[in-house]
BAFIKOL-686916 format. One record per residue (C-alpha): chain; y, z, x; residue in three letters; residue number from 1. Coordinates in nm, 3 decimals, always signed. Example, Ala and Ser with C-alpha at 12.3 -4.5 7.8 and 13.67 -1.06 7.14 Angstrom:
# residues 2
- chaine:c2:c3:c1:residu:num
- A:-0.450:+0.780:+1.230:ala:1
- A:-0.106:+0.714:+1.367:ser:2
# end
This chain:
# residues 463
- chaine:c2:c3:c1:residu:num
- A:+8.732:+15.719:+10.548:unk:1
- A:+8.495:+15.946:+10.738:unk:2
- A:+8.753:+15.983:+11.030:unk:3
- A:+9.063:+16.084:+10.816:unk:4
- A:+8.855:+16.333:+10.608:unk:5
- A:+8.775:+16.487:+10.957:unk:6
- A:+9.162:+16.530:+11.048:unk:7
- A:+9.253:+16.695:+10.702:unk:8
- A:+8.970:+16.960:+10.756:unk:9
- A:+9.111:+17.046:+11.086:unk:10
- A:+9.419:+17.082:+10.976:unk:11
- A:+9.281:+17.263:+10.716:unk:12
- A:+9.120:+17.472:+10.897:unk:13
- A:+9.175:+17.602:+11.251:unk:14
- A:+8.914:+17.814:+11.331:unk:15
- A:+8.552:+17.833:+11.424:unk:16
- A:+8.417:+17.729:+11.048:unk:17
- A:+8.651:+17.430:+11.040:unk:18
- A:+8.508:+17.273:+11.396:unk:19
- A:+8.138:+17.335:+11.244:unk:20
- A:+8.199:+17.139:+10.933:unk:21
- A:+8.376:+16.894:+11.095:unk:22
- A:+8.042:+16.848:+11.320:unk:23
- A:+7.833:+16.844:+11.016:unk:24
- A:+8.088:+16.548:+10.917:unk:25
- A:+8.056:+16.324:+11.214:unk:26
- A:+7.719:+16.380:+11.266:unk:27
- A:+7.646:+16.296:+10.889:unk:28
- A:+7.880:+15.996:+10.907:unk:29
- A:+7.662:+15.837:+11.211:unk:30
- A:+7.357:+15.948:+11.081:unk:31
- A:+7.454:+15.742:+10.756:unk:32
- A:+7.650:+15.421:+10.898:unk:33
- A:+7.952:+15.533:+10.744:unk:34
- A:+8.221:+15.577:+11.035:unk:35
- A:+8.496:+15.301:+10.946:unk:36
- A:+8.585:+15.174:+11.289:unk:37
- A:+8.866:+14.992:+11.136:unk:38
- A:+9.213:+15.148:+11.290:unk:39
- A:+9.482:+15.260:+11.131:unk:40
- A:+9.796:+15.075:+11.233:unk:41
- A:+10.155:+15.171:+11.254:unk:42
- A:+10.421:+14.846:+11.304:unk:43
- A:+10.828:+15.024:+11.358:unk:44
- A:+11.042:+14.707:+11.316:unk:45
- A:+11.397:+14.791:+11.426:unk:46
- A:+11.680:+14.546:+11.299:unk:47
- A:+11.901:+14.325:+11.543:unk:48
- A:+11.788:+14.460:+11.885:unk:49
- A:+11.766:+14.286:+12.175:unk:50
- A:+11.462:+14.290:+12.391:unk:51
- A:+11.693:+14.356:+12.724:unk:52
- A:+11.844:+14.691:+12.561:unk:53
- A:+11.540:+14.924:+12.643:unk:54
- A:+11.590:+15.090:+12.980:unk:55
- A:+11.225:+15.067:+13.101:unk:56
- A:+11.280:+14.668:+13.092:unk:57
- A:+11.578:+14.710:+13.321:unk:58
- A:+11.862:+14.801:+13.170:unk:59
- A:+12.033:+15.164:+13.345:unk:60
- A:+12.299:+15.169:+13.091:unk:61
- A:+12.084:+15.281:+12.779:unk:62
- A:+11.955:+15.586:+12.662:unk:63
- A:+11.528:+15.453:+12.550:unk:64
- A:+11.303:+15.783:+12.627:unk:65
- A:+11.088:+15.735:+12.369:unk:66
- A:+11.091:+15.339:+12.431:unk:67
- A:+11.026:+15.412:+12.727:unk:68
- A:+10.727:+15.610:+12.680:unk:69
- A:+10.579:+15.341:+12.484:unk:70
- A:+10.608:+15.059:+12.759:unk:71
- A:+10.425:+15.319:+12.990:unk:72
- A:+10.141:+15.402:+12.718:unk:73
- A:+10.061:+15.061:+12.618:unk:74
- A:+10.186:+14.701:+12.662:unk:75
- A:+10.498:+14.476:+12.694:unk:76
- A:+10.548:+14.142:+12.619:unk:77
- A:+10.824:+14.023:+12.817:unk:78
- A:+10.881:+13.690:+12.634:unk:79
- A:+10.832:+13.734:+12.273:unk:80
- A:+11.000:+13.586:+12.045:unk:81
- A:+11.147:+13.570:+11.699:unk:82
- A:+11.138:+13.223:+11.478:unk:83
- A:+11.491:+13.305:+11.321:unk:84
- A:+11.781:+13.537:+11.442:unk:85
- A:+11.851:+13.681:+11.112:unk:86
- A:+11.682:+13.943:+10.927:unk:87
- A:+11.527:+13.755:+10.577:unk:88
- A:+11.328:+13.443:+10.769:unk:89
- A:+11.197:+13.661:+11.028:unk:90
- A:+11.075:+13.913:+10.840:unk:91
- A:+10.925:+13.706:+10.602:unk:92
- A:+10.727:+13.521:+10.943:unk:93
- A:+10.649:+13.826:+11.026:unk:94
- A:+10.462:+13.894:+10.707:unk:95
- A:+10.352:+13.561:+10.641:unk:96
- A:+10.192:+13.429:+10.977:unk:97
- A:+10.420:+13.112:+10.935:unk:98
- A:+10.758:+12.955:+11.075:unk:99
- A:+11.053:+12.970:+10.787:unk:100
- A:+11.041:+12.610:+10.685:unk:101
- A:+10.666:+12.642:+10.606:unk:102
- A:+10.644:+12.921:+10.399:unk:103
- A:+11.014:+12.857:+10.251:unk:104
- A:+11.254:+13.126:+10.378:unk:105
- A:+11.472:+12.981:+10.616:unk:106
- A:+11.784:+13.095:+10.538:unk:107
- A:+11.929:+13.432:+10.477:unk:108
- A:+11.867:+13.587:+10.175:unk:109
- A:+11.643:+13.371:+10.056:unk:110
- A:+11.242:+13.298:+9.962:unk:111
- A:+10.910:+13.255:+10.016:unk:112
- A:+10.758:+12.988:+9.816:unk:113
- A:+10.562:+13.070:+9.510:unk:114
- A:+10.167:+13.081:+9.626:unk:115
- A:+10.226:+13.182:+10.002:unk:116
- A:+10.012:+13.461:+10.096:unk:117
- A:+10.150:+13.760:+10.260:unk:118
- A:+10.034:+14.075:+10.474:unk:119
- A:+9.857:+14.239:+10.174:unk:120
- A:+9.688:+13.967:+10.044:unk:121
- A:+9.518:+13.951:+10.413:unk:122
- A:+9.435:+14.318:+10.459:unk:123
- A:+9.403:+14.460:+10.130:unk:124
- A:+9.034:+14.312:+10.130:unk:125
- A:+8.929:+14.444:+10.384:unk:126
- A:+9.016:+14.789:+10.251:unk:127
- A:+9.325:+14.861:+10.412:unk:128
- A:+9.631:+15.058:+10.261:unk:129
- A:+9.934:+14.852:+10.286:unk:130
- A:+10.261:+15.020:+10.300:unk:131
- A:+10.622:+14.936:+10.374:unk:132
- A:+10.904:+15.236:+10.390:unk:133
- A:+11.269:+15.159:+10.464:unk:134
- A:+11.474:+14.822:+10.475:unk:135
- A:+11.310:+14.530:+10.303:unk:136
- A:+11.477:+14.224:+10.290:unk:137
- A:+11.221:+14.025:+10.147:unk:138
- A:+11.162:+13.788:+9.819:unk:139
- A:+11.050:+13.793:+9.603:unk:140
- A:+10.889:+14.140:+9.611:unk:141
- A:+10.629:+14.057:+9.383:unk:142
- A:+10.474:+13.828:+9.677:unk:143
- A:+10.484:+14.131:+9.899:unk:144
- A:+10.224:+14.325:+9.732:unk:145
- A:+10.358:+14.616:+9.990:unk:146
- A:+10.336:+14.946:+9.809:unk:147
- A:+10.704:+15.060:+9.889:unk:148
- A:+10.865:+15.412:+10.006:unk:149
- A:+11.154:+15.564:+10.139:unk:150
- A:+11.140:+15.672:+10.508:unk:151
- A:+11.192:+16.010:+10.428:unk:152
- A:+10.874:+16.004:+10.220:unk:153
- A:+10.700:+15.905:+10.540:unk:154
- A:+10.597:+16.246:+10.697:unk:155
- A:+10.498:+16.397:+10.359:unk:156
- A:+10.256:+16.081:+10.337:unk:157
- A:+10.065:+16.165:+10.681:unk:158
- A:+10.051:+16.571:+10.638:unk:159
- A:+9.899:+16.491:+10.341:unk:160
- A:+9.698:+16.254:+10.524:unk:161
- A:+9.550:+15.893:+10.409:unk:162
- A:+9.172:+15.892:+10.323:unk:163
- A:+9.173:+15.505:+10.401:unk:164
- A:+9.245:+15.268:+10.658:unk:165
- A:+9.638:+15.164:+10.639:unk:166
- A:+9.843:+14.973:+10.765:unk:167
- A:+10.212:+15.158:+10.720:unk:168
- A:+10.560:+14.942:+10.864:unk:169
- A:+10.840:+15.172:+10.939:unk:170
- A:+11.135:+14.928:+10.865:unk:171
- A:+11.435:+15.118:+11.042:unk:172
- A:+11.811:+15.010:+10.988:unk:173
- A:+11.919:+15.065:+11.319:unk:174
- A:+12.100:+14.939:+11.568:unk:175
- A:+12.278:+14.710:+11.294:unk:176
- A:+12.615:+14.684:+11.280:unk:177
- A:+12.883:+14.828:+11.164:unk:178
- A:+12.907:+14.988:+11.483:unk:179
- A:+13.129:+15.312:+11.600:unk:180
- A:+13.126:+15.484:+11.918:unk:181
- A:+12.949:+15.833:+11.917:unk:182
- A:+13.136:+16.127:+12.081:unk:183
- A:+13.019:+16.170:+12.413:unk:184
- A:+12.808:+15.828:+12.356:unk:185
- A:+12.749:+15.577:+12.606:unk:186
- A:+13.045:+15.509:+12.858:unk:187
- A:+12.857:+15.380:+13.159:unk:188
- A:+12.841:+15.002:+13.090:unk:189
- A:+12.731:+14.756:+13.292:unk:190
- A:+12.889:+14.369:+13.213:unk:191
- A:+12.613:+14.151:+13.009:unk:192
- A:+12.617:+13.857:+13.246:unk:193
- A:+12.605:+13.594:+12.978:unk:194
- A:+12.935:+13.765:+12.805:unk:195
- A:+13.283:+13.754:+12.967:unk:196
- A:+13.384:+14.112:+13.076:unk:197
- A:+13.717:+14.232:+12.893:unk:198
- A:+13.777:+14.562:+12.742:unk:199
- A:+13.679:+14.517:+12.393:unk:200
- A:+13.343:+14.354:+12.524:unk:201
- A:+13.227:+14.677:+12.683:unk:202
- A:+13.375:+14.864:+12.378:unk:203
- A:+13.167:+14.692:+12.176:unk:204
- A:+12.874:+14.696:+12.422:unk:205
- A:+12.921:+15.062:+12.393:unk:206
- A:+12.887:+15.115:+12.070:unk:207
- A:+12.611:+14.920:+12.021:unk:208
- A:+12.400:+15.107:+12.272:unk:209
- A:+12.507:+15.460:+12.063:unk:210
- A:+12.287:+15.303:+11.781:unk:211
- A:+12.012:+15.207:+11.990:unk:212
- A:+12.026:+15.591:+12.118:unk:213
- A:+12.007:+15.617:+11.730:unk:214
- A:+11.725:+15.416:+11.714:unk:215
- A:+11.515:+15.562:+11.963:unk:216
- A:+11.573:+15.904:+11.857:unk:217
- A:+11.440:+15.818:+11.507:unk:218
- A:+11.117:+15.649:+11.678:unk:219
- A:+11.076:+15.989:+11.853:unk:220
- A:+11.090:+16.169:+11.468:unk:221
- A:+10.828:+15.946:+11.389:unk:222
- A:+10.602:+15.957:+11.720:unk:223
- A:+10.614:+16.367:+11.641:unk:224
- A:+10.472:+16.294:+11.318:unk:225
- A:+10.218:+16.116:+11.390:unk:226
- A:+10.060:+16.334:+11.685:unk:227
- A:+10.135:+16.631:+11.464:unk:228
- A:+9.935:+16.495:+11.195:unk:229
- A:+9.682:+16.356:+11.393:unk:230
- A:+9.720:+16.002:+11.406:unk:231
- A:+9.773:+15.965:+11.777:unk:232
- A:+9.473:+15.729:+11.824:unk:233
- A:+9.597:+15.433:+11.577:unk:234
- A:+9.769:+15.126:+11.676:unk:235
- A:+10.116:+15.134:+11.715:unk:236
- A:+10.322:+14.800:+11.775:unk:237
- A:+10.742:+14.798:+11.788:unk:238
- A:+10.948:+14.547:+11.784:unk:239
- A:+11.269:+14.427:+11.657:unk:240
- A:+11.359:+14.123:+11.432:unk:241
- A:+11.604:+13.944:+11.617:unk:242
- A:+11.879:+14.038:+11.843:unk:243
- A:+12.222:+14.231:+11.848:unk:244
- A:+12.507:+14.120:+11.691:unk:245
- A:+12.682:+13.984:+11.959:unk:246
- A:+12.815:+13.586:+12.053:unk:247
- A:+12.558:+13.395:+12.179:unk:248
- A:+12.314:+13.610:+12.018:unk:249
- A:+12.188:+13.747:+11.649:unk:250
- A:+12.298:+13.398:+11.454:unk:251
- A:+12.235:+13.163:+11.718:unk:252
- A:+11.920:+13.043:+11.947:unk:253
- A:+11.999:+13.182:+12.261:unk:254
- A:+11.771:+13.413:+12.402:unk:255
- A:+11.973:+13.716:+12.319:unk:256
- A:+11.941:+13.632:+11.961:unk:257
- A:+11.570:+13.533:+11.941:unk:258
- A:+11.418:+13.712:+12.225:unk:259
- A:+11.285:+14.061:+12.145:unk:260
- A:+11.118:+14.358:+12.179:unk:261
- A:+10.788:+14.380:+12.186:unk:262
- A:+10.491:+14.669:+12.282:unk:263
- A:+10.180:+14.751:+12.168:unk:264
- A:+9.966:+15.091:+12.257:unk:265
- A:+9.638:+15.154:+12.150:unk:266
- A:+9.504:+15.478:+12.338:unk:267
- A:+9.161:+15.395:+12.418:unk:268
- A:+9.179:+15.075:+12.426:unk:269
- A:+9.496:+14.909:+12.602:unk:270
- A:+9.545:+14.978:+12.961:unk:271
- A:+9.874:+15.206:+12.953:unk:272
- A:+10.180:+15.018:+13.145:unk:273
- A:+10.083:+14.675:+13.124:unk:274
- A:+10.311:+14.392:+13.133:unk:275
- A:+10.231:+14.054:+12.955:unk:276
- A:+10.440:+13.753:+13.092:unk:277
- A:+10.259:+13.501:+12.786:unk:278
- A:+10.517:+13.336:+12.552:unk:279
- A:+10.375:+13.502:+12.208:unk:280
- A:+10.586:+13.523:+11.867:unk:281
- A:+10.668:+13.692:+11.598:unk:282
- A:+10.382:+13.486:+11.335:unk:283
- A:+10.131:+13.597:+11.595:unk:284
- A:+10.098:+14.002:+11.487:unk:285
- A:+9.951:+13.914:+11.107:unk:286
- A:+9.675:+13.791:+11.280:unk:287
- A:+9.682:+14.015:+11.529:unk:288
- A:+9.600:+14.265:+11.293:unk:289
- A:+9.302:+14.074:+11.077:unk:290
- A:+9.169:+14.066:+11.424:unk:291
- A:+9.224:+14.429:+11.433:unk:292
- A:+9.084:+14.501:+11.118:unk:293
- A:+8.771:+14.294:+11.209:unk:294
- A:+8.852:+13.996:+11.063:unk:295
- A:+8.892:+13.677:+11.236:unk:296
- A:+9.227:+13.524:+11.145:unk:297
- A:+9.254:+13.178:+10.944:unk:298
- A:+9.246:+12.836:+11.146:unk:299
- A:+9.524:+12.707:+11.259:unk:300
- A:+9.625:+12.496:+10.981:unk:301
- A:+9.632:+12.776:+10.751:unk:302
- A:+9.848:+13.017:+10.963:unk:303
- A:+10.137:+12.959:+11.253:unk:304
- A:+10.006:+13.238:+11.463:unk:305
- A:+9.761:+13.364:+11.662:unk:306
- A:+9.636:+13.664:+11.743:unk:307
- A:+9.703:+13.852:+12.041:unk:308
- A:+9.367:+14.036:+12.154:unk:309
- A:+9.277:+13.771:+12.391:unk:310
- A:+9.582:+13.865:+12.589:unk:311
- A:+9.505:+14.244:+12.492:unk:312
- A:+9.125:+14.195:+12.650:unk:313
- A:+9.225:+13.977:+12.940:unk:314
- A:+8.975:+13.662:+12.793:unk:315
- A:+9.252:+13.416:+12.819:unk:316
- A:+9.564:+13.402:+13.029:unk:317
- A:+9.793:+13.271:+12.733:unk:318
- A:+9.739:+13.170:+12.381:unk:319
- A:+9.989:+12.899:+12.298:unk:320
- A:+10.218:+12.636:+12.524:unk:321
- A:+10.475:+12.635:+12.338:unk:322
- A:+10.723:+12.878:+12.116:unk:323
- A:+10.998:+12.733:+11.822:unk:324
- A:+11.292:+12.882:+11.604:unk:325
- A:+11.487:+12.773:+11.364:unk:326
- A:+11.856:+12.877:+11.207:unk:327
- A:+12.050:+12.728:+10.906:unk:328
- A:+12.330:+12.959:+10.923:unk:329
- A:+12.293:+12.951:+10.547:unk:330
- A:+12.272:+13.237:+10.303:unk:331
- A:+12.502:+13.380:+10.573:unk:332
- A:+12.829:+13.586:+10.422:unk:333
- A:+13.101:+13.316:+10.521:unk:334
- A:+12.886:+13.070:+10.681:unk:335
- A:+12.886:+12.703:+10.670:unk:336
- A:+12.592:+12.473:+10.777:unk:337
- A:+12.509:+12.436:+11.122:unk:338
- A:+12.125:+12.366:+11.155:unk:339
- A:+11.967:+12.472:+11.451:unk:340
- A:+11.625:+12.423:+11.683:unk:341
- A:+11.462:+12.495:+11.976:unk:342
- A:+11.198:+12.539:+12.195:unk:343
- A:+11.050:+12.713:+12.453:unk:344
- A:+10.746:+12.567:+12.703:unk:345
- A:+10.724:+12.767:+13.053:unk:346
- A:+11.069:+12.790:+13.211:unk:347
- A:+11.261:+12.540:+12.984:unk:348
- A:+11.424:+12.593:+12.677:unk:349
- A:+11.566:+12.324:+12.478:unk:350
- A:+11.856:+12.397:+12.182:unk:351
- A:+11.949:+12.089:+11.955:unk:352
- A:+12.288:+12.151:+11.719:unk:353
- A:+12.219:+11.917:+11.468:unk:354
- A:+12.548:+11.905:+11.312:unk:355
- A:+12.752:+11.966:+11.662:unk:356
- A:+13.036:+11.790:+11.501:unk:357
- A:+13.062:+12.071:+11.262:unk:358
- A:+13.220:+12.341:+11.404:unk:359
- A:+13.010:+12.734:+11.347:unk:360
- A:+13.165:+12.996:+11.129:unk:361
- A:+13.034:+13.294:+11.011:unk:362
- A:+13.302:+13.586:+10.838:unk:363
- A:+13.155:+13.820:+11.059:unk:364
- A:+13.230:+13.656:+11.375:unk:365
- A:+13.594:+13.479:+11.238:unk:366
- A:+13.746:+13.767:+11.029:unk:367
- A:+13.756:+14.189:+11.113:unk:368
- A:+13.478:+14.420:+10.994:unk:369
- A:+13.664:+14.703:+10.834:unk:370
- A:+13.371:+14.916:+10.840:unk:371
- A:+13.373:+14.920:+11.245:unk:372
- A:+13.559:+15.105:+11.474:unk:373
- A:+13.515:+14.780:+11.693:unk:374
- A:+13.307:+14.410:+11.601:unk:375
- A:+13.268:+14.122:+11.728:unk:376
- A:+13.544:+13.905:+11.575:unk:377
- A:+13.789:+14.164:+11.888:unk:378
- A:+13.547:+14.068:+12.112:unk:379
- A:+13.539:+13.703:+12.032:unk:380
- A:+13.945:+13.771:+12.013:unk:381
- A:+13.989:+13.883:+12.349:unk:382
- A:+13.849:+13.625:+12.547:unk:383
- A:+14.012:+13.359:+12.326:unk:384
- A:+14.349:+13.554:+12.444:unk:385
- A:+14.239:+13.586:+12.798:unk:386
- A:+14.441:+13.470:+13.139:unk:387
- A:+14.161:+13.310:+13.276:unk:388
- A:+14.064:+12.949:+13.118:unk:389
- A:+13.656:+13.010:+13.192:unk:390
- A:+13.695:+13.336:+12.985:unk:391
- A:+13.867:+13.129:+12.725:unk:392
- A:+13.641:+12.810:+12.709:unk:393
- A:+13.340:+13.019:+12.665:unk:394
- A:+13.525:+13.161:+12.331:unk:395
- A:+13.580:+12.832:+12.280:unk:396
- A:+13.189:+12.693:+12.332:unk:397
- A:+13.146:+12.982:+12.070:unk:398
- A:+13.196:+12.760:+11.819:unk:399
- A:+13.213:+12.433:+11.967:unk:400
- A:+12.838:+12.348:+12.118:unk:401
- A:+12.722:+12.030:+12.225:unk:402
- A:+12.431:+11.834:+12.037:unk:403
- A:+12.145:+11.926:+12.291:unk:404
- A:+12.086:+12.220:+12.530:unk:405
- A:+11.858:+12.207:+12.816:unk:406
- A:+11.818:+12.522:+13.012:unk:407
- A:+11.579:+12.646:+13.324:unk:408
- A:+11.521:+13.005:+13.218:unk:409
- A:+11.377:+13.109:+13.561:unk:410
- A:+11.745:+12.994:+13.753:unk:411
- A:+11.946:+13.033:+13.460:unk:412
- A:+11.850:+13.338:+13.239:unk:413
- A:+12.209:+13.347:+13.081:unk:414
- A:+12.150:+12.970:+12.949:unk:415
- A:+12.487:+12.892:+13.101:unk:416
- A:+12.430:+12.575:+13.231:unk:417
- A:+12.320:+12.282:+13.016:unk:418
- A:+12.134:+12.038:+13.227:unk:419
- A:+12.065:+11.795:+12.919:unk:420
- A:+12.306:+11.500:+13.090:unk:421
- A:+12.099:+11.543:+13.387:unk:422
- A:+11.881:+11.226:+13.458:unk:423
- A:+11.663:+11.445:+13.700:unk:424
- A:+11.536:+11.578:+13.402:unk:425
- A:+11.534:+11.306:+13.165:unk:426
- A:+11.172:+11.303:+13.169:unk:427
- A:+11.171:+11.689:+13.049:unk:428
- A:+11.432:+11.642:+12.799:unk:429
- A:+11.247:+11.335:+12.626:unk:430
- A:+10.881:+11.535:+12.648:unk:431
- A:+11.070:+11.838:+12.487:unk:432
- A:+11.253:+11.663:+12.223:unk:433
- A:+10.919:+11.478:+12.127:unk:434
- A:+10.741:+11.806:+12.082:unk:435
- A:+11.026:+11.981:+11.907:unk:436
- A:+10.996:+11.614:+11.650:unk:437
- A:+10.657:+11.653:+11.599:unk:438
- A:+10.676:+12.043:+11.485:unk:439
- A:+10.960:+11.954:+11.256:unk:440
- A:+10.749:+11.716:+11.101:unk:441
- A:+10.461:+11.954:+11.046:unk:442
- A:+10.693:+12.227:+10.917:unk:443
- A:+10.814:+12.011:+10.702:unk:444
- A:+11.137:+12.016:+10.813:unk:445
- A:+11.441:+11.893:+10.598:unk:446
- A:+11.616:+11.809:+10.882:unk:447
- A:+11.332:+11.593:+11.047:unk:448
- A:+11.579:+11.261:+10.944:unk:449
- A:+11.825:+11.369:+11.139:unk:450
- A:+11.683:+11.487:+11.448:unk:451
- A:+11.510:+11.151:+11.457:unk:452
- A:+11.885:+10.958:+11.412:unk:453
- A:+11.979:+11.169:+11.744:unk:454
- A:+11.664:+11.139:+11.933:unk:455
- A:+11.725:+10.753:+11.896:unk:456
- A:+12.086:+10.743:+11.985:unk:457
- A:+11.990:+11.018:+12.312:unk:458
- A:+11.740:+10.704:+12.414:unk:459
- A:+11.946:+10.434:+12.336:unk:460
- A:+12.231:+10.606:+12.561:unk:461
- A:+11.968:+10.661:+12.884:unk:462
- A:+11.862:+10.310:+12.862:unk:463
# end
């Protein structure tokens, strides 16, 4: 309280008079007790992009100042990751603390069960201001005791200034698709290794990176805003909440769909320009930010994540073993069902298609947008249509995927060679499909009975 009262005087009042009351103010405010040293906390969540599209994390081809400013002020997390690759489940993990199946939005569109406790109900207690402007995708709303704004109310809200501590999330639309190419927009474009290269691929590419510029610029509105206004010393995390819409990406369990973005600054208190190598996800920030607030976060068996200040402070090297996700395909506009799992533990990843036999559709990948110039159905279309049979079979593996996926990250980063036939690594399949079973059955995962009829015939076949 005592700290935001200080930055309306001052910009109040410029002069000699304003400094001396604003002494008075702090001095008072120690004198009494009555400094809140609970920070105020800024979370930008961008929708569908993917954690290699910032240029400061290696990629030449696209435009990220301000992105790029933020990996240099604060921290990076390098292998963070969503629990869904489309927009309702992980936003509601993100707000929740919990996977989908356990708090009962994992499909698209859909909801969080009655009784589940969300974001406000953690922080609203201890006296923060909770606020969401922009894109919600949530439900019901009445569980998200956010109060809600448009973006554009946002800088009006911070000259006036906020007497408490808060807690504001800027939900931002872009980069999601439909996407058009900007004149004089991105034309450098460097093949994504784990795509074939054709024309319409880097056309699309293209295009995509013109809304990240988008993106980024609009992060740069709001970082003006909030040193204008005199907020430069809160927390500020970003991070998207799932990939791009590409193949192999938003709508699947590859990495390009589930890993993403990720940086925290806190001036003051993070060391600018670290890099954090610790698998962390998405349910970790809500407690995160009880731990911020100076509260510690629920045990275990009340919450999914876990906070990420021991990796902040340096007092432990990681603060989980393993990462998960889950996709239904469901609630998706043309969509059938095609159940999906994984997880992640060091440099192996394991994907089981639990209806492989199926083959996956989605509208937006099998039909034209007309809202784009260019979308991924041409993409899809043009390697289909290409001379070369590799080109073609990947199109084909599009929508044709085996039961189970085994992939070493560290040798294969494009997850383009499935090693799950491999008896070498029998030992890490079974270990990996065990663990994967056992979270299933904690989530309370529908599709538990069926991952255990495929786990038995995988070990009937290898004996």
């Amino acid at each position: 309280m005592a700290i935001n009262l200080i930055r309306w005087v001052l910009k109040k009042w410029d002069g000699k008079l304003g400094k001396l009351i604003c002494v008075v103010m702090i001095s008072s405010s120690m004198v009494l007790g009555q400094e809140d040293p609970k920070p105020n906390i800024f979370i930008f969540l961008s929708d569908d992009h993917g954690a290699a599209d910032v240029r400061a994390l290696g990629n030449p081809d696209v435009f990220t100042p301000v992105l790029d400013n933020w990996k240099m002020e604060g921290v990076v997390f390098t292998r963070a990751y969503t629990p869904a690759s489309v927009c309702a489940p992980s936003r509601s993990a993100l707000f929740t603390g919990l996977y989908p199946h356990r708090n009962g939005c994992d499909r698209n569109h859909g909801s969080i069960r009655k009784g589940i406790k969300t974001l406000p109900d953690y922080l609203k207690p201890l006296g923060y201001r909770i606020l969401l402007a922009g894109k919600k995708h949530i439900a019901p709303e009445d569980q998200f005791d956010f109060e809600y704004l448009d973006l554009e109310a946002v800088p009006t809200l911070l000259e006036r200034g906020i007497d408490e501590p808060f807690c504001l999330i800027v939900s931002l639309h872009a980069p999601h698709q439909p996407y058009f190419n900007h004149k004089g927009g991105s034309t450098q474009i460097t093949p994504k290794t784990w795509m074939p290269d054709t024309e319409k691929t880097r056309h699309y590419t293209a295009a995509y990176y013109d809304h990240v510029q988008i993106l980024d610029n609009e992060l740069g509105a709001y970082q003006f805003w909030i040193e204008k206004y005199g907020y430069g010393d809160a927390v500020q995390i970003y991070l998207s909440d799932h990939g791009p819409a590409f193949p192999f990406a938003k709508w699947s369990l590859y990495e390009n769909g589930i890993r993403i973005p990720l940086m925290i600054k806190w001036p003051g208190h993070i060391s600018p320009g670290t890099v954090q190598n610790s698998l962390v996800s998405m349910v970790d920030i809500l407690p995160t930010l009880m731990d911020l607030a100076g509260e510690k976060a629920p045990a275990p068996e009340s919450l999914d994540g876990q906070s990420l200040i021991p990796l902040l402070n340096g007092t432990l090297p990681r603060i989980r073993t393993h990462v998960y996700a889950t996709y239904t395909n469901l609630g998706v506009n043309g969509a059938n069902e095609y159940p999906i799992r994984t997880i992640l533990s060091g440099d192996w990843k394991l994907i089981v298609n639990l209806k492989a036999h199926h083959k996956f559709h989605i509208a937006r990948m099998d039909q034209p947008d007309d809202r784009a110039v260019i979308d991924s159905y041409d993409v899809l279309q043009s390697w289909l249509n290409h001379d070369s049979d590799v080109v073609r079979q990947r199109a084909e593996y599009h929508w044709k995927r085996p039961a189970i996926e085994l992939y070493h990250l560290a040798e294969d980063p494009d997850e383009l060679i499935n090693l799950a036939n491999r008896k070498d690594f029998a030992g890490i399949l079974d270990a990996m499909m065990t663990e994967l079973k056992s979270w299933m059955d904690a989530q309370g995962d529908p599709m538990s009975p069926d991952f255990e009829d495929l786990f038995t015939e995988l070990k009937m076949r290898s004996e």
